[in-house]
Each structure stands twice: as C-alpha cells, then as structure tokens.
C-alpha positions in Angstrom: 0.0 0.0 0.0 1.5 3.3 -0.9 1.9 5.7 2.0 0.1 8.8 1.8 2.9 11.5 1.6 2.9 15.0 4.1 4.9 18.0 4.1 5.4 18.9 7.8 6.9 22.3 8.8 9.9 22.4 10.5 11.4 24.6 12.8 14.4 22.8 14.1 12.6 22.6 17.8 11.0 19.9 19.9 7.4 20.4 18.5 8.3 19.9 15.4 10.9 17.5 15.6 8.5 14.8 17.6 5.9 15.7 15.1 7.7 14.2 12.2 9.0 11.0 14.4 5.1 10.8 14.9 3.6 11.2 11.4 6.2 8.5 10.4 5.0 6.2 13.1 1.4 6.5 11.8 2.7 5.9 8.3 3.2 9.0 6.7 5.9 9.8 3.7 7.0 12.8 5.9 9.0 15.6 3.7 10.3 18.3 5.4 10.2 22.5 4.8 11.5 25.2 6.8 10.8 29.0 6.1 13.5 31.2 6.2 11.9 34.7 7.2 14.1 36.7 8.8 17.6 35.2 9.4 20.6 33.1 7.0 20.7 29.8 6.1 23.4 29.3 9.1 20.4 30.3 11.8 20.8 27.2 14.2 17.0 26.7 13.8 17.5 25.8 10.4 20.2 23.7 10.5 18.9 22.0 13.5 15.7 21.3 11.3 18.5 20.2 8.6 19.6 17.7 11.1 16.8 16.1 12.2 15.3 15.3 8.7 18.8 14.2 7.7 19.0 11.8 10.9 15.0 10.2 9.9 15.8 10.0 6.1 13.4 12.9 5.7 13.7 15.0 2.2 14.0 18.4 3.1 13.1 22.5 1.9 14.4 25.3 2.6 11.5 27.9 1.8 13.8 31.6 1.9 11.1 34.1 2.1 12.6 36.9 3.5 11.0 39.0 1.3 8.0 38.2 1.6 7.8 38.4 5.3 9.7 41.5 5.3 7.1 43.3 3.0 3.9 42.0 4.3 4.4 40.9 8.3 6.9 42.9 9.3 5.8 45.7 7.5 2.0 45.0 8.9 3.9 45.2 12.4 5.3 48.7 11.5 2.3 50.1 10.3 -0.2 48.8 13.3 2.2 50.5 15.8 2.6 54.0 13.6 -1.1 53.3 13.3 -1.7 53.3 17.4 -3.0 50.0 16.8 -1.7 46.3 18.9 -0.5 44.2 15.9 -0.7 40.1 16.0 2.3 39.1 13.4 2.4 35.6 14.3 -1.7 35.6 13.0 -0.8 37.7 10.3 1.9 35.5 9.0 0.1 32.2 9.8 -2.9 33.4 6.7 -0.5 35.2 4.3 2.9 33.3 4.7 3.4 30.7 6.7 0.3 28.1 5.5 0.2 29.5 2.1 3.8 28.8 0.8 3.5 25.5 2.9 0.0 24.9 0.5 2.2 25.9 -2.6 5.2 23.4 -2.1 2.6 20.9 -0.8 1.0 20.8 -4.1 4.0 21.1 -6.2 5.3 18.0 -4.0 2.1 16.1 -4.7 1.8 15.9 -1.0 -2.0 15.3 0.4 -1.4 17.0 3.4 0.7 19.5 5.3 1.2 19.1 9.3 2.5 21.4 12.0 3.9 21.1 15.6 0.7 23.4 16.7 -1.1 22.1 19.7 -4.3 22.4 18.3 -6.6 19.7 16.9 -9.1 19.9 13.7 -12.7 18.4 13.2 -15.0 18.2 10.9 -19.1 19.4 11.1 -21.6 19.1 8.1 -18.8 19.0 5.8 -17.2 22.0 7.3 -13.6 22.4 9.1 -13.3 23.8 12.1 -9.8 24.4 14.2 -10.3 23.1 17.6 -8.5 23.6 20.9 -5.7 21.5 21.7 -5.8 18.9 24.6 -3.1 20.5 27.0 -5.2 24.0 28.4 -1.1 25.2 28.8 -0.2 24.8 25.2 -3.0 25.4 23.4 -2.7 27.6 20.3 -6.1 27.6 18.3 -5.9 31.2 19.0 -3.3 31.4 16.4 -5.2 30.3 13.2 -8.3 32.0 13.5 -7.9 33.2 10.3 -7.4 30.0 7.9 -8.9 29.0 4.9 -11.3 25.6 4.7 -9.0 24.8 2.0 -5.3 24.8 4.1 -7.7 23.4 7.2 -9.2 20.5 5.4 -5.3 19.5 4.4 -3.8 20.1 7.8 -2.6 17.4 10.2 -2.1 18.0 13.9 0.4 15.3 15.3 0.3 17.3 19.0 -3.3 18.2 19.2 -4.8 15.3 21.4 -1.2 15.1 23.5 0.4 17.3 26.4 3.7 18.9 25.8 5.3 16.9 28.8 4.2 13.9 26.9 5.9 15.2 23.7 9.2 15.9 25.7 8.9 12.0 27.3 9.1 11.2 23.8 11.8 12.9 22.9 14.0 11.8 25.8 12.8 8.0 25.1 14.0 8.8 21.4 17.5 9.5 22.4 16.9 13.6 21.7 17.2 14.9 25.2 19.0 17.7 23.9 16.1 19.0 21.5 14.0 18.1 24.9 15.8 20.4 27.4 16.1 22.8 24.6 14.6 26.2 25.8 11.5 26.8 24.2 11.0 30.1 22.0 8.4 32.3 23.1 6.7 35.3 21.8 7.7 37.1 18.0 10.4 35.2 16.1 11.5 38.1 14.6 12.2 40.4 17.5 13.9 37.0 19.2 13.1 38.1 23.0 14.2 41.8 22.3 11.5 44.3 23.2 9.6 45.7 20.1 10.3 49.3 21.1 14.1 48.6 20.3 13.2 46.8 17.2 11.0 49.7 15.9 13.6 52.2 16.9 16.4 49.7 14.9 13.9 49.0 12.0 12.9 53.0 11.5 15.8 55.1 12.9 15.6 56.8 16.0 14.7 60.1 14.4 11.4 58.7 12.4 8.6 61.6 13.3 6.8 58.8 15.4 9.2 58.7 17.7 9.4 62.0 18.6 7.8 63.6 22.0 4.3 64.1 22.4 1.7 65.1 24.9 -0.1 63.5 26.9 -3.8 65.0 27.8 -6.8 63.9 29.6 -10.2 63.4 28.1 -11.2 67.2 28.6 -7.3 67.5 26.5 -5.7 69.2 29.8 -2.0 68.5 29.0 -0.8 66.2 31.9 2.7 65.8 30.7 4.4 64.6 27.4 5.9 60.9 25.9 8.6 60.1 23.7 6.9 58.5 21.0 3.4 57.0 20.3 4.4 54.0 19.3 5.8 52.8 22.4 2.4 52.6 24.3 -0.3 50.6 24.2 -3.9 50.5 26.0 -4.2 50.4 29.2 -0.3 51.1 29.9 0.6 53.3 33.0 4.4 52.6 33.0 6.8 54.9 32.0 3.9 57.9 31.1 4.8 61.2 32.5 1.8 63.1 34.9 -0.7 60.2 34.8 -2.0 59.8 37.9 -2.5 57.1 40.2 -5.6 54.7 38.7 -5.5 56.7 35.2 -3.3 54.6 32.0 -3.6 55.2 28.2 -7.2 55.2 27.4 -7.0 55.8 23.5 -3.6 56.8 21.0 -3.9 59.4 18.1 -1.5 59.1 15.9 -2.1 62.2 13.7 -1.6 64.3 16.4 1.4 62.5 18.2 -1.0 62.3 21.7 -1.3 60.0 24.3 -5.2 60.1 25.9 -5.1 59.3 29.4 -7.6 58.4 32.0 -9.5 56.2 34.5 -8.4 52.8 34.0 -12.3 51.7 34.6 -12.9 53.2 31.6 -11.6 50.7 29.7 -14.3 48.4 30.1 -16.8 47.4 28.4 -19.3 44.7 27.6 -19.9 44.9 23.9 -18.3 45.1 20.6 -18.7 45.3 16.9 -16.3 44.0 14.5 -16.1 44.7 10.8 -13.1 42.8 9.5 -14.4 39.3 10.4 -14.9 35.9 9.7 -17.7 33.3 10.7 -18.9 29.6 10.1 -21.7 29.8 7.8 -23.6 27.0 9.7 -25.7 29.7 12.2 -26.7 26.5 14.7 -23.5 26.7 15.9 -23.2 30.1 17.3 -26.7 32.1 17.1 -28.5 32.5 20.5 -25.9 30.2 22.2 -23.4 31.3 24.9 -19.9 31.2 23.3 -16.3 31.2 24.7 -14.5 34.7 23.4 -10.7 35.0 23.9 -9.4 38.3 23.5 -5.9 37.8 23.3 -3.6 34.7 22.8 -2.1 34.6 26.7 -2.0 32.0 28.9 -2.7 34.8 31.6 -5.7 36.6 29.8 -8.9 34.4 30.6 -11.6 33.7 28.2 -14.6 35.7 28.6 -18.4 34.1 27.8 -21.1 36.0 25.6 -23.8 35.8 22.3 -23.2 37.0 19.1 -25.0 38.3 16.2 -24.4 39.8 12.6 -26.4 43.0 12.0 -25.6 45.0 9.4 -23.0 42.5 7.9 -20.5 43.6 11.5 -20.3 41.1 13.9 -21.7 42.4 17.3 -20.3 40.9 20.6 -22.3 40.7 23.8 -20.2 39.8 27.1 -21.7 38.4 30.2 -19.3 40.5 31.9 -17.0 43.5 31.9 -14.2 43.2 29.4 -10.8 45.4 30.4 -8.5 47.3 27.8 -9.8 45.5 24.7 -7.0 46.7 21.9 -7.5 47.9 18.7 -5.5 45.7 16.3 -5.3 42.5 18.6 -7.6 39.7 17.6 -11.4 38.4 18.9 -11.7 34.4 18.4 -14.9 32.4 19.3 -15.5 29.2 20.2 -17.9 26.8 20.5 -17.8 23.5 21.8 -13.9 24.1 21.7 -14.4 24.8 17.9 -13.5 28.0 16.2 -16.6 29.5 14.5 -15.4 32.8 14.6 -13.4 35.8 14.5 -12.1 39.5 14.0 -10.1 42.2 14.3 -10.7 44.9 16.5 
C-alpha cells in the first residue's frame, strides 16, 4: 500500500521534531520544509531542522522568504504600531505566509497533506472544518489560526493536538533527543527573538522617524498632563513609563495624527460589547446564534476567556459579554469558540 505523503513544517525545535517521528510512526511519507523569514541559512534553527530530517531520512526544503515576510508581516507590524494600533504578526503570517507557501510546495510535492507542531486539533461538522482547541489547556494555540482558509484546514494534520507537551518531551528523551527536549523553548515574536519591540522599531525605523518623537499626553477634557517620547511605544491600558498620569488613570486611547497620548481612569476601559467589521464566521448559524460562546481576546495564557452571544447586524459582527471586558486593543484579535471549535473571529 502506498503511504500517503505530508509535508510537515519544521522549525528545528521539539514540536516539530517529535511531530515528524510521529507522522512517520502513523505511516506517513514525511517531507520536510522550513521558512526562512528573517535570518541566514546558518540560523541554528534551520540547521537543527536540517539535522533532524537528515537523521530520519526525511527530504528536506528550505522555503527563503525573506522578502515576503519582510514586505507583508513585518511591514504589517510597522504600520499597526505607527497606526496606534496592537498588531498580531504571528496571526498575520500564519494566513499570508506561513500556510500559504506550505500549500504551494505541498502541491507542487504532490503531498496530500501539510502538518505542524501546533497544539491544536481539527474536526470536521456538516462538511465543514473547524480548528479546535488543543488537549493540553497550557499549550494550546487555536488562538493562532483563527484566520485559515477551509482549504489549508481540510489538508492540515495536527500530530500534538490530542497530546500534552510533557508527553511530547517524554518522547523525545525515550528517542534519544534529550538535547532537542531540554532545549529552551521560543516564546513570543520570532523576529524580535526576545528583544523588546520598542528597540526593534527604533532599529527598524531610525531613531529620528517623526513617530518617535515627544508628544503630549492630555486627559479626556485634552488638559496637558505631561508629554511621551513617541506614540508608538504605548499601548492600551499602559501606565508605566507615562509622564503626569496619575494614580488609577493609564492610556485610554492613541492618536496618531496628532502624536497624543489620551489618558484616563483605567475603569474606563471596560466594556461589555463590541462590533467588528473585519471578520470571519462559520456559515452554519446553529453553531453560534443565541448560544453562549467562549471569546478570547488575546492569545495569553494569563488573559482568561470571557463568555457572551453573538450576532451579525448589518454584515458587522456584534459581541455581547456576560461580563465586563478590560482594555480590549485595537489591532489584537477576537476568536470564538464553540464546543472548543472555532466558528469565529475578527479584528478589533
């Protein structure tokens, strides 16, 4: 029987690495790519994911598109901060990047499907795929790929969905790769690789871009309360580091044309409804109209989910929580769930 043949992403880490040991256990023809988007072809990540498919007889692609990220996600990063707006870049490159050039050697490989290290799982309703939360609450990253087509979902494999990620380092220490195990995992933006984005804004534009020059910062009645050194290095709800902001106030709202930081009381921030226009929704209504859905508002581990309804008036989708909502961000991402399915979601 011929195996059926997968191109699996790979990043050089564990996730990865114990993905492909897995898709080959199951049977799979596993053939490896891994994106270069921002560093050389002597990045260790890369030749760490070089290794690997080497050691498991794995064929292996080195996808360089630097360009490509550097014109549309890091250049979607730029603008949502010059903007006054929170970006998501690791959302932003999972739709127009990431999945899509995966899709486009996939095809070109005559692969049937394309797998990631996500911890996430997939499943199907009335012909319909949806991307579903991942067994291990700790890890999960449905979050992520609000935003994919049925077309990349219906091809994707999951290897990590229905395990825990101490279960996935078990196997990689009862594999003999204890080093990729103990291996410190990667968090946050690839691209800024742990430095603060404030640095890499500064580095990316010049310190002397018009953005980052000082501006005031006013109250709601536009009393000037003190000043700021540069819009861009704020974001909602952010007290720190904001000259004359009193105790209990924080940055209520950013106006970019005017270089002016809005401050004021942090309760003002709440709020229990919301109406997105740049969205996305399951077309089968059962699934979400007059039922109580889970809404995550950000991709933390430390922000909770919050519960509410939904509706679509007006072709925007409205949000109704069942409780106070703090310091929603303009830019950052709204993703709905049902059942631990994503049927929805937006930008704010």
């Amino acid at each position: 029987m011929e195996q059926k043949r997968v191109l699996l992403g790979m990043s050089g880490g564990m996730d990865s690495s114990m993905s492909a040991v897995l898709l080959q256990q199951q049977g799979y023809e596993v053939i490896g790519a891994t994106l270069q988007t921002h560093t050389d072809a002597t990045d260790s990540s890369i030749i760490a994911a070089q290794k690997l498919a080497k050691e498991r007889n794995i064929a292996h692609h080195l996808i360089d598109c630097r360009k490509e990220f550097e014109e549309t996600v890091i250049q979607y990063f730029t603008d949502e901060y010059l903007n006054g707006r929170t970006p998501n870049p690791c959302i932003k490159c999972n739709e127009t990047i990431k999945w899509k050039l995966l899709l486009e050697l996939a095809q070109k490989l005559d692969c049937e499907f394309i797998a990631t290290g996500h911890y996430v799982q997939k499943a199907c309703v009335n012909g319909q795929y949806f991307i579903k939360k991942g067994e291990d609450p700790n890890k999960d990253q449905s979050y992520f790929l609000w935003n994919l087509s049925q077309k990349v979902i219906s091809k994707a494999l999951f290897p990590l969905g229905a395990l825990h990620k101490e279960e996935v380092r078990q196997l990689a220490r009862q594999l003999g790769y204890g080093e990729i195990a103990d291996k410190k995992e990667s968090m946050g933006v690839c691209f800024l690789a742990g430095t603060d984005y404030r640095h890499y804004l500064t580095n990316l534009l010049s310190e002397d871009h018009p953005a980052f020059s000082p501006g005031e910062v006013i109250d709601e009645q536009k009393n000037v309360l003190g000043h700021h050194d540069g819009f861009p290095f704020y974001t909602i709800g952010q007290r720190r580091g904001i000259e004359g902001v009193a105790k209990g106030k924080c940055v209520i709202a950013i106006k970019p044309e005017t270089k002016q930081l809005i401050a004021g009381e942090k309760d003002s921030l709440n709020t229990k409804s919301l109406t997105l226009k740049d969205f996305s929704i399951c077309k089968d209504e059962y699934l979400w109209k007059n039922k109580k859905l889970f809404i995550r508002i950000r991709g933390l581990d430390s922000v909770p989910g919050y519960w509410g309804h939904i509706n679509i008036i007006n072709h925007q989708l409205h949000i109704d929580f069942d409780e106070k909502v703090w310091a929603i961000t303009p830019g950052q991402s709204i993703v709905i769930y049902t059942n631990d399915m994503i049927i929805a979601g937006g930008i704010v």
